[in-house]
Structures are given as C-alpha cells and as structure tokens.
C-alpha positions as CSV (number, residue, x, y, z in Angstrom):
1,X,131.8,115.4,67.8
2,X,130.8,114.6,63.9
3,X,131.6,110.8,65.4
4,X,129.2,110.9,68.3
5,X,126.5,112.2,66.4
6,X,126.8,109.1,63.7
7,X,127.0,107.0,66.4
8,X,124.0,108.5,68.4
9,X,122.2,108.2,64.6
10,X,122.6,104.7,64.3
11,X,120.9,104.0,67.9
12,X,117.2,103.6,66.8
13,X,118.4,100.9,64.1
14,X,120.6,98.8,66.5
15,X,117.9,99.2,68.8
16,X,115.3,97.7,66.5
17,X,117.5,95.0,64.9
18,X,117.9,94.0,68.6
19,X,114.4,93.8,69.4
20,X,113.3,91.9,66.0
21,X,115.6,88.8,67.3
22,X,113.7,89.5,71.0
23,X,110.1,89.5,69.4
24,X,110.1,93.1,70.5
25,X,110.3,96.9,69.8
26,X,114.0,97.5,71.8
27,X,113.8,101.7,71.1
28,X,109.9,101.8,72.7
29,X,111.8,99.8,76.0
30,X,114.3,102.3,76.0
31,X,111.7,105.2,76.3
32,X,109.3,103.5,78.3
33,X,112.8,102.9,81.1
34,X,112.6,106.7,80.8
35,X,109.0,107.2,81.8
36,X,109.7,104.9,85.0
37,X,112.2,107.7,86.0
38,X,109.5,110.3,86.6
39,X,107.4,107.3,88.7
40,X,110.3,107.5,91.4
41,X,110.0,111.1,92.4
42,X,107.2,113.5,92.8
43,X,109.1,116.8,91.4
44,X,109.8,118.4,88.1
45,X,113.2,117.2,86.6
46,X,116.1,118.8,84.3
47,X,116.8,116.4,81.6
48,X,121.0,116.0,82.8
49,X,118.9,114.8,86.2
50,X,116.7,112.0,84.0
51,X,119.4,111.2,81.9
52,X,121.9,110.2,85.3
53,X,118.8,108.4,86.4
54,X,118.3,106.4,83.3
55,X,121.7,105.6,82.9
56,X,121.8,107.5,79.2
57,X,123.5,110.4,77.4
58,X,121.2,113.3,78.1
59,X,120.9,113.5,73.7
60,X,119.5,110.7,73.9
61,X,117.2,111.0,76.5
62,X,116.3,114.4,75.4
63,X,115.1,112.7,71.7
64,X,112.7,110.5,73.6
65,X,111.1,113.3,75.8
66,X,110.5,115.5,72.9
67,X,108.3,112.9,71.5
68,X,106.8,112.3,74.9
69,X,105.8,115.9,75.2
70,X,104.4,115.7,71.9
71,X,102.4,113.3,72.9
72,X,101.3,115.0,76.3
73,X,103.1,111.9,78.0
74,X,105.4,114.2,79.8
75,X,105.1,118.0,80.1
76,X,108.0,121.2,80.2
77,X,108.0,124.4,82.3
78,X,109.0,127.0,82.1
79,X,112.6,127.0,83.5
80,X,112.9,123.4,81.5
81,X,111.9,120.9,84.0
82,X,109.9,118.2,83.1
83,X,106.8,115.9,84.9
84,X,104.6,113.7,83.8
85,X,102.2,114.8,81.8
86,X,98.0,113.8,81.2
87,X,99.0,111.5,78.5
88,X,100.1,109.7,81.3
89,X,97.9,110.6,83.8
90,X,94.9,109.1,81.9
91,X,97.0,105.8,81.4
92,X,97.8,106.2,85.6
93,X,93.9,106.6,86.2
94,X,92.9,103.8,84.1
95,X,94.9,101.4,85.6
96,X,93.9,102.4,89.2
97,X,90.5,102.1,87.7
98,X,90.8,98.1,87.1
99,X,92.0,98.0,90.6
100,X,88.8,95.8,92.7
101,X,88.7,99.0,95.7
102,X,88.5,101.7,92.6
103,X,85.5,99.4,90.6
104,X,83.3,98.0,94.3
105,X,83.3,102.0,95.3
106,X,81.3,103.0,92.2
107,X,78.1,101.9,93.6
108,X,78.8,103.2,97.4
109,X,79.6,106.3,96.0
110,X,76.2,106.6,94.2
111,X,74.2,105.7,96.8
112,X,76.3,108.0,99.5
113,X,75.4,110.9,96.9
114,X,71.9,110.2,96.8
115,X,71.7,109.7,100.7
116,X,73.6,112.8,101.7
117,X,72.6,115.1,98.9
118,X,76.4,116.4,99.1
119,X,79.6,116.2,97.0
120,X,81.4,112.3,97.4
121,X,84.6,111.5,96.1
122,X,87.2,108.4,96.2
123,X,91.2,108.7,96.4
124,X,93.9,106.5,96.0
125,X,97.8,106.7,97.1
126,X,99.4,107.9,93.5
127,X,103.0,108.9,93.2
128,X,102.5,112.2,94.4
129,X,100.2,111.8,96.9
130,X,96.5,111.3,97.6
131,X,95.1,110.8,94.0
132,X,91.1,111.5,93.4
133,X,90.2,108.6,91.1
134,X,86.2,108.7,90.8
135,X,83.9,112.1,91.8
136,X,79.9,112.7,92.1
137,X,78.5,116.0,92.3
138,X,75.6,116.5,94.3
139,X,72.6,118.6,93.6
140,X,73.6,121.5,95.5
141,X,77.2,121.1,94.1
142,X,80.5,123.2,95.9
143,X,82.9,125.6,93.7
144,X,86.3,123.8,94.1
145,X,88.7,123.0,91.7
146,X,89.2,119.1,92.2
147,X,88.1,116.6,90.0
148,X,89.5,113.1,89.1
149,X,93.4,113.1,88.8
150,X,93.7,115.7,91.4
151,X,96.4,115.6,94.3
152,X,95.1,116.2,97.3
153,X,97.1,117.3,100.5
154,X,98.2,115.3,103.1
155,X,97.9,118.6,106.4
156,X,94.6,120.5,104.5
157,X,92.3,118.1,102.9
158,X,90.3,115.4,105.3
159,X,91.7,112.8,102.6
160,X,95.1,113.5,103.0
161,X,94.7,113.4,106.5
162,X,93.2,109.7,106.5
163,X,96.2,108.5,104.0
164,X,98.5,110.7,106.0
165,X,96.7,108.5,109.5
166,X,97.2,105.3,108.1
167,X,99.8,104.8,105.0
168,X,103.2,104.2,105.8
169,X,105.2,106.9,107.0
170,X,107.9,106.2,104.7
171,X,105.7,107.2,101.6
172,X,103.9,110.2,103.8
173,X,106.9,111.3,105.7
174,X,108.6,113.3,102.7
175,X,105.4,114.8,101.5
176,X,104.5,116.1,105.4
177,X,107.6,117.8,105.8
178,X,107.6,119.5,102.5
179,X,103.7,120.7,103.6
180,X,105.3,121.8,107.3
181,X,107.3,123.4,105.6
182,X,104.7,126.3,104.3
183,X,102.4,125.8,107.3
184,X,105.0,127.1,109.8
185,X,106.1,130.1,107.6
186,X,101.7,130.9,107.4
187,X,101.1,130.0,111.0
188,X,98.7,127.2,109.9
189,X,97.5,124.2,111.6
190,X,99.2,121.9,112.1
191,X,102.8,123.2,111.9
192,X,104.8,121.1,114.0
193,X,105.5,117.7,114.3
194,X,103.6,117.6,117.2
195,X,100.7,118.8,116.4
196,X,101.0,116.9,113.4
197,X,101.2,113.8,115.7
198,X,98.1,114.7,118.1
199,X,96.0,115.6,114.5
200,X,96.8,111.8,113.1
201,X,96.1,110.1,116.2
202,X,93.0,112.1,116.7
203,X,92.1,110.7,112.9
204,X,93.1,107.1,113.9
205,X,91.2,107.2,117.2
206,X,87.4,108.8,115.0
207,X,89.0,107.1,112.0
208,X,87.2,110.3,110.3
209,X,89.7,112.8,108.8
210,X,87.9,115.6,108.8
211,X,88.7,119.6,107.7
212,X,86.5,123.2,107.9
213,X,87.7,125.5,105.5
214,X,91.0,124.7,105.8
215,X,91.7,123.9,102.1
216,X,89.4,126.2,101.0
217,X,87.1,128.4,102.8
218,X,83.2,127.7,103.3
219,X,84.1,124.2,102.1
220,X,83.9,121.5,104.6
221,X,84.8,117.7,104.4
222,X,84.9,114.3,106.2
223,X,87.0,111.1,105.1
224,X,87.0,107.8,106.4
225,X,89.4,104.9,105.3
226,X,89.3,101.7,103.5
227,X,91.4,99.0,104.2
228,X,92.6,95.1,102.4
229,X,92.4,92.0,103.6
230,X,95.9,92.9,105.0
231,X,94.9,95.7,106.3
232,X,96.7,98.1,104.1
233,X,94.9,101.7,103.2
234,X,94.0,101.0,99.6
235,X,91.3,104.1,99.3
236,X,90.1,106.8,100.9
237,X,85.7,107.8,100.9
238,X,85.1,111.6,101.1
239,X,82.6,113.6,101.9
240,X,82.3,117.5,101.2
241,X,80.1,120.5,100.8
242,X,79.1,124.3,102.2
243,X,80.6,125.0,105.7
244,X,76.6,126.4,106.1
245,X,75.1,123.4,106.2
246,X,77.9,120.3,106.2
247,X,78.2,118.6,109.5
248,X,81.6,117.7,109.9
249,X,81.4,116.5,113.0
250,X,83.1,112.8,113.1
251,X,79.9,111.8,115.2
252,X,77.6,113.6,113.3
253,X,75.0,111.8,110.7
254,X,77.5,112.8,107.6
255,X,80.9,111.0,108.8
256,X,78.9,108.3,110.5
257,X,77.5,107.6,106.5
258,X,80.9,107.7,104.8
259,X,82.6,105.8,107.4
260,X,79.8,102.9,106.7
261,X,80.3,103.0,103.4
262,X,84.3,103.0,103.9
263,X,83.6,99.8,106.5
264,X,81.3,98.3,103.9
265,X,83.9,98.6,101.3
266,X,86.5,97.3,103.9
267,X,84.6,94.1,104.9
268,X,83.8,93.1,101.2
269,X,87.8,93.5,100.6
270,X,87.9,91.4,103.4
271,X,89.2,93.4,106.1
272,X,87.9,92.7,109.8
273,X,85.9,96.1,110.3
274,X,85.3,96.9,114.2
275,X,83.3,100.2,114.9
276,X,85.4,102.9,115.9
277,X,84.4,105.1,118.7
278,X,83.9,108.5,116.8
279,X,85.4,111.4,118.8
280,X,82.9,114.5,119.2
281,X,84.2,117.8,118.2
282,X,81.2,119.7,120.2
C-alpha cells in the first residue's frame, strides 16, 4: 500500500519531466482527458465510473476532480456524483459564442425584440440538450427561470421541439425517451411514441415548434429553425411571453416573424430557404 502511494506521489513529476521534452504541461493533459469524460454523457457520475472511463486509478482521478471542483470546473452532489460544473459551462458558452450562427443572430434577435415587444431567445445543441446561448427581455418581460446556459426540453419547450423536429435522432433519441418516460407516468402530451411522431412532423410540416403553457403555465412560445449550408440544424430562434396576449399560432403574425428571422439567418448561412406552409391551429 505504502508502495502505491510513493508511486502515485511521484506521478505529477514524471508527468512534467515528460511534458518539458514535449514542449508541454503532461499532468494539465491528463486532467483535461478527464474533463472530456463528462462531454460523452449527460448524467451525474461516481468517480470509479470516470476513472474506468479515463482509463486511470480512481486516486488519481479523484486528485484531479478535487482541484476541478475547486475551481467550479466540475461540481459534487450530494450522493457523490459529479457534472460539469459553470467553470466549464462559461468556457462551453464562449466557444459556442465564436460559432458564425451564435455571432449573425445577435442583431436578428434585437430587432425581433424590438418588433415583437416580447421575450427572444437563441439555442444551440449542447451535450445535454437544447442549450440557450443569447437572451433579450422584452419590455413587458415573463417570470421564467431560463437564461443563457439553460437546457431546455426536447417534449415541453417549442425549442426542444424544433431540435427534437430536425437533429439527428441519434443525439435526440436517448433524451426523448428519458422525457417519455415522466410524461406517461403524468399523463402529459405527448406520451407515446406516436404521438411523439404526429407532434414532430406537425413541427416539420409549420416548421414552427410551438407550446401553451406546457413548460410553464401562462407562458407561451414559438420556435422556428436555422439551418447550414448542409442543411444541418445549427440554432434554434424563440419566441415567448404571457399566454394573455402571445399568439402562438404557427400562422399567426408572431411565428410568421421568428420563422423570417430563422430563414434570414438560414440563407446568410447559405442554406436554400423555401417558405413553409404554416399549419393553423384555429
């Protein structure tokens, strides 16, 4: 045991006597091969879990996530898990930031504010899901508890619906299952397959995603989608406010804005934008 420890010990200095002959710092590689653990999977993880996953001893692996959670990098709960943490979410958010989609939307966004008077938001695909990435409150702003970084769900929220319309279902499919999951057991809609099926291709046909208090009540939203030159989802253009007064109809004047601005953003991103029929709810 006293062996193991001296040999564990002597780690770091290996490590850096390595990475002074590589021009680099070996034990900050090492950590950082940890970190890409937690960017494979969207749950909290016990540290025997990281450590098989990294391919170290879990003392090892434990050393480097103490200093991570020192540094906010990664996070512990309660019953010892760990996730990332906003250390890394801020690093996450500013990288999606120097993506072209995230910077051309700032402008759209302030002008769909200012003509809609309502909330606007853009999202992104993160590792967990939906991720809001830029946010404008309106004049008559809505009580909801979302703000840059936030997830958004993929059954609930009219931008998870368009990313759950239009990304591959390989990187929705978990995520929609898991959400069945609870809808079934509340009696919610959508709580089958099926119905999940006739809700996506009801987004696909309006290309609106659209909710009425279903995330939270008295809160309304529309979404539309934004797509590459490959045509690849790369963002997601929101729309929200008070059930009172927001239209959510995907024909009505507030969807027909935000899927403009999405099909703006589209065609300077060099997708071939052709005008959806929008599908009345009245």
């Amino acid at each position: 045991m006293a062996g193991r420890r001296a040999t564990e010990a002597q780690e770091p200095v290996v490590e850096e006597e390595a990475a002074a002959r590589q021009g680099g710092v070996q034990a900050l590689e090492t950590g950082l091969s940890v970190l890409d653990v937690f960017a494979d999977t969207t749950r909290p993880m016990m540290l025997k879990d990281i450590a098989a996953a990294a391919q170290m001893h879990p003392a090892k692996v434990h050393r480097y996530l103490a200093s991570f959670v020192r540094r906010g990098y990664v996070e512990q709960d309660a019953q010892g898990r760990y996730s990332l943490g906003r250390g890394a979410l801020r690093i996450g958010l500013a990288s999606l930031a120097a993506l072209d989609a995230v910077r051309l939307v700032t402008p759209l966004l302030d002008e769909l504010s200012l003509a809609l008077e309502e909330t606007v938001l853009a999202a992104v695909w993160g590792n967990r899901g939906p991720t809001v990435v830029q946010w404008r409150d309106s004049p008559r702003p809505v009580m909801v508890n979302v703000r840059p970084g936030s997830v958004m769900p993929l059954l609930s929220s009219a931008t998870g619906r368009v990313f759950a319309a239009f990304m591959d279902e390989r990187l929705t499919g978990g995520l929609i299952a898991e959400e069945l999951k609870g809808r079934a057991a509340e009696g919610l809609h959508p709580a089958s397959a099926g119905e999940v099926r006739e809700l996506l291709d009801a987004v696909r046909r309006s290309q609106v995603g659209r909710v009425t208090g279903d995330l939270l009540p008295g809160v309304n939203s529309v979404s539309a989608p934004v797509f590459d030159y490959d045509g690849r989802l790369v963002l997601a253009i929101s729309a929200l406010g008070n059930s009172a007064r927001f239209d959510a109809d995907p024909a009505g004047p507030i969807a027909v804005a935000v899927r403009k601005a999405a099909g703006t953003l589209s065609a300077r991103l060099g997708y071939a934008v052709a005008e959806a029929p929008a599908e009345s709810t009245s």
